[in-house]
N, C-alpha and C positions, 0 to 999 in steps of 0.2 A: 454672541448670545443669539438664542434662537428666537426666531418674533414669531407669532400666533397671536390672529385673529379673534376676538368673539360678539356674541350680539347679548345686548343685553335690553330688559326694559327700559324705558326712560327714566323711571325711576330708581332705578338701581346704578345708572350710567351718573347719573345727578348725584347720590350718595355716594361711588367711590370719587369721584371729582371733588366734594367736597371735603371728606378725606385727608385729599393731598394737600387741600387748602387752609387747610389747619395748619399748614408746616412740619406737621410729623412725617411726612411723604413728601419726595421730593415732585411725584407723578402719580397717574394713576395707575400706571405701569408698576411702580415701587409698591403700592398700595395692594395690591394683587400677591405681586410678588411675595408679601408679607403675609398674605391670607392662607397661599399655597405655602407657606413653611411652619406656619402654624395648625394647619391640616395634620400636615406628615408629622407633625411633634403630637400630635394628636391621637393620629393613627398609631405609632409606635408606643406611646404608652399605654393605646386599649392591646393592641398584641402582647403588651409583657405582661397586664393584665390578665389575658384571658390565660397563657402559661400558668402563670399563680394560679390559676381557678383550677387549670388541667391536673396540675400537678398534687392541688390538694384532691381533688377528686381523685386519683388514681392513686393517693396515698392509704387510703381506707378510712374508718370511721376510728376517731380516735378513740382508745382506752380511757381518757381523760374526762372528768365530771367540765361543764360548762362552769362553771366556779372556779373549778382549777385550773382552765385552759385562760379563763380573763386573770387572774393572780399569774398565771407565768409571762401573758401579754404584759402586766404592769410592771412587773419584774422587768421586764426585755425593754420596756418604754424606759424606767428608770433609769435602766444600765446605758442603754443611746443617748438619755438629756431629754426627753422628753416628756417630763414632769410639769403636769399642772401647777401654776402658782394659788 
C-alpha cells in the first residue's frame, strides 16, 4: 500500500482522530480511507446521473402531456414494487 502525507487543521486532525475512536475505524488512516471510497461512490453516481440527463436531453421533447408521462412513471413504479403504502 502506498502511504501519502497530508496536513491538515488542528481541528480537522482532532475530528478524524476521533473518528477512529469510536471504534468504527480501526485508525485514522482507515478513517480516510473510507472518506476517499465514499467520494468515488459519490462521484460515479453523479456521472451516471449526468448520462441520464444527457441522454434525455438529446432524446427530444416528448409527445407526451405531463399527466401522461407521471401515470406511465406510476405505472413503471408499480411494475418495480415501488408502491406507496
Amino acid at each position: 500500500m502506498a502511504t501519502m502525507n497530508i496536513s491538515l487543521p488542528e481541528q480537522m486532525k482532532a475530528w478524524a482522530e476521533a473518528q477512529a475512536e469510536t471504534g468504527r475505524y480501526s485508525n485514522t488512516s482507515d478513517y480516510v480511507r473510507d472518506l476517499i471510497r465514499r467520494d468515488q461512490t459519490r462521484a460515479e453516481k453523479i456521472t451516471a446521473m449526468q448520462a441520464k440527463i444527457d441522454e434525455g436531453m438529446a432524446s427530444g421533447i416528448s409527445p407526451h402531456s405531463v399527466s401522461e408521462i407521471l401515470e406511465m412513471a406510476r405505472k413503471r413504479a408499480a411494475e418495480l414494487g415501488y408502491n406507496k403504502p
